[in-house]
TILUMTOR-160373 format. One line per field, with one value per residue (C-alpha): residue number from 1; x, y, z. Coordinates in nm, 2 decimals, decimal comma. Example, Ala and Ser with C-alpha at 12.3 -4.5 7.8 and 13.67 -1.06 7.14 Angstrom:
! residues 2
resi 1 | 2
xx 1,23 | 1,37
yy -0,45 | -0,11
zz 0,78 | 0,71
! end
This chain:
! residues 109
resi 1 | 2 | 3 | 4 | 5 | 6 | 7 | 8 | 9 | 10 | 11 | 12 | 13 | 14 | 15 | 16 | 17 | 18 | 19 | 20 | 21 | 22 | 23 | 24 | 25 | 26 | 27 | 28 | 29 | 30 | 31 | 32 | 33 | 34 | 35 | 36 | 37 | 38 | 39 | 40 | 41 | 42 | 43 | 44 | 45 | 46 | 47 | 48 | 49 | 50 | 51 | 52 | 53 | 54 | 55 | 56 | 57 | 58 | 59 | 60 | 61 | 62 | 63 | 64 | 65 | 66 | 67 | 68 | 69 | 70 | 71 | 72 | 73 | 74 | 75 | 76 | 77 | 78 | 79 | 80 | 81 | 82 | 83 | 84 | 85 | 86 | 87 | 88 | 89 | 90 | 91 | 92 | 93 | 94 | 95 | 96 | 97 | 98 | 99 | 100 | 101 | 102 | 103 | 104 | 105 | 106 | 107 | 108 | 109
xx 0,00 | 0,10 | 0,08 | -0,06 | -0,39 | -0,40 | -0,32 | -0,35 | -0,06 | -0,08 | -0,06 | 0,24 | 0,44 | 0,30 | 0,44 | 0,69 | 0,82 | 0,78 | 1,01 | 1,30 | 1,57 | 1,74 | 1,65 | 1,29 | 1,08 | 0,82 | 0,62 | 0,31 | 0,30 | 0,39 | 0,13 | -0,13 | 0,00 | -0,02 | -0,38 | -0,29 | -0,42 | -0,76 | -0,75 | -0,99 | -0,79 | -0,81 | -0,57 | -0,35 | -0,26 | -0,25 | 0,01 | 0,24 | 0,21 | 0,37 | 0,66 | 0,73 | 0,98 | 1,07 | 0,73 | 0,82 | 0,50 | 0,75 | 0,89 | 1,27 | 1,50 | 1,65 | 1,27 | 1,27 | 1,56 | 1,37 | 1,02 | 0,93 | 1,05 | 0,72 | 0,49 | 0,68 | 1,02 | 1,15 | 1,11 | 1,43 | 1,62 | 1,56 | 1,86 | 1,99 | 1,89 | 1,51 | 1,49 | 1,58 | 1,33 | 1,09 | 1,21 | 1,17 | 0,81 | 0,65 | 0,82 | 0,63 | 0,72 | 1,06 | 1,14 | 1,35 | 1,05 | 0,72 | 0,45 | 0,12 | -0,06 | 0,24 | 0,22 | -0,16 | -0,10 | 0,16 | -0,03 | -0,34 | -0,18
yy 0,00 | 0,32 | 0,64 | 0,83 | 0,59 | 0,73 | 1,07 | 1,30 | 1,36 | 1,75 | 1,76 | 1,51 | 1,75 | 2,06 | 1,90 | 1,75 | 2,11 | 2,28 | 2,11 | 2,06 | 2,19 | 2,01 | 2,02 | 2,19 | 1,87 | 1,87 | 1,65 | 1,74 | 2,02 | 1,76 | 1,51 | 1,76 | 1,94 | 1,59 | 1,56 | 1,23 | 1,40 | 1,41 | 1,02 | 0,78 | 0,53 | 0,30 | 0,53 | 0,62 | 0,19 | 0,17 | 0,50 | 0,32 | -0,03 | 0,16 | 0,35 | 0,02 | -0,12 | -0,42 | -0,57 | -0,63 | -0,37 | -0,08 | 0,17 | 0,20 | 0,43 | 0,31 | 0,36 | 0,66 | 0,86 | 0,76 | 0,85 | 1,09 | 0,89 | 0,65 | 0,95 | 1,04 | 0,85 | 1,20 | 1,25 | 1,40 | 1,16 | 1,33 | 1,46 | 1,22 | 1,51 | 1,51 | 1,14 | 1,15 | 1,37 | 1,23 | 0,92 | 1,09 | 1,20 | 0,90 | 0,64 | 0,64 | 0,32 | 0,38 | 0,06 | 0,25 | 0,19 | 0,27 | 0,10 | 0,18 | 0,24 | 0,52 | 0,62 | 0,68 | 0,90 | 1,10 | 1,17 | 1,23 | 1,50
zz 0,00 | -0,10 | 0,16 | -0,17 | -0,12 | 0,21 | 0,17 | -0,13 | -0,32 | -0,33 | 0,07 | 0,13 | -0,19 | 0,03 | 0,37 | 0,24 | 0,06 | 0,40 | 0,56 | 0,29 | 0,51 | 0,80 | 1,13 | 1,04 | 1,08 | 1,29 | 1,34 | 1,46 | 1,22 | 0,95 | 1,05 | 1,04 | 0,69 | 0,54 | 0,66 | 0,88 | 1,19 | 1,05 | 0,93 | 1,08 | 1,34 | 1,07 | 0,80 | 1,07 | 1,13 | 0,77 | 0,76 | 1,03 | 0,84 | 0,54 | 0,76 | 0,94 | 0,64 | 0,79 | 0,91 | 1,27 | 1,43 | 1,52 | 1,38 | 1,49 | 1,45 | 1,15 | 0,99 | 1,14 | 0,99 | 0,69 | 0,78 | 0,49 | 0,21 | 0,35 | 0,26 | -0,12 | -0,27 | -0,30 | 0,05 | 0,26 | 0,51 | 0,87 | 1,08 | 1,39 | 1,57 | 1,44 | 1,51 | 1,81 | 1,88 | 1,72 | 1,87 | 2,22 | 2,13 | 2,03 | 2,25 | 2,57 | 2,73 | 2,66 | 2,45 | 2,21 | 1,90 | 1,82 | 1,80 | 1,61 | 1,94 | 2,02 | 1,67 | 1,65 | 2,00 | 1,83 | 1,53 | 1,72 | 1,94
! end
């Protein structure tokens, strides 16, 4: 599944373009640009089953760092510095990951 089958494609280019340059990502500006924060709970699984590359039901930080090339190919990688923090905001219980309740929270917020 494709994030553009979620999302439409002229508000991931808009997000995307906003936040071009390093160290400007954030997220909860980014999530609602994109139009994810308005998503049923039902898009916003299906939006963390496409950022979670490797199938496990997390997100780590490896998939994080490359977070907006799930929402466009095109898509910039973040900065350590902006995963971690986006790392920091979503990971509640502290496990290092997040999982698609954490991401649904995040999102939502």
């Amino acid at each position: 599944m494709a994030m553009s089958s979620i999302l439409k494609a002229d508000d991931i280019k808009k997000a995307l373009d906003a936040f071009k340059a390093a160290d400007t990502f954030d997220h909860k500006k980014f999530f609602e640009m994109v139009g994810l924060k308005a998503k049923s709970a039902d898009d916003v699984k299906k939006a963390f089953l496409v950022l979670d590359a490797d199938n496990s039901g997390f997100i780590e930080e490896e998939e994080l760092k490359f977070v907006l090339k799930g929402f466009a190919a095109d898509g910039r990688d973040l900065t350590d510095k902006e995963t971690k923090a986006f790392l920091q905001a979503a990971d509640k219980d502290g496990d290092g990951k997040i999982g698609v309740d954490e991401f649904a929270a995040l999102v939502h917020e």
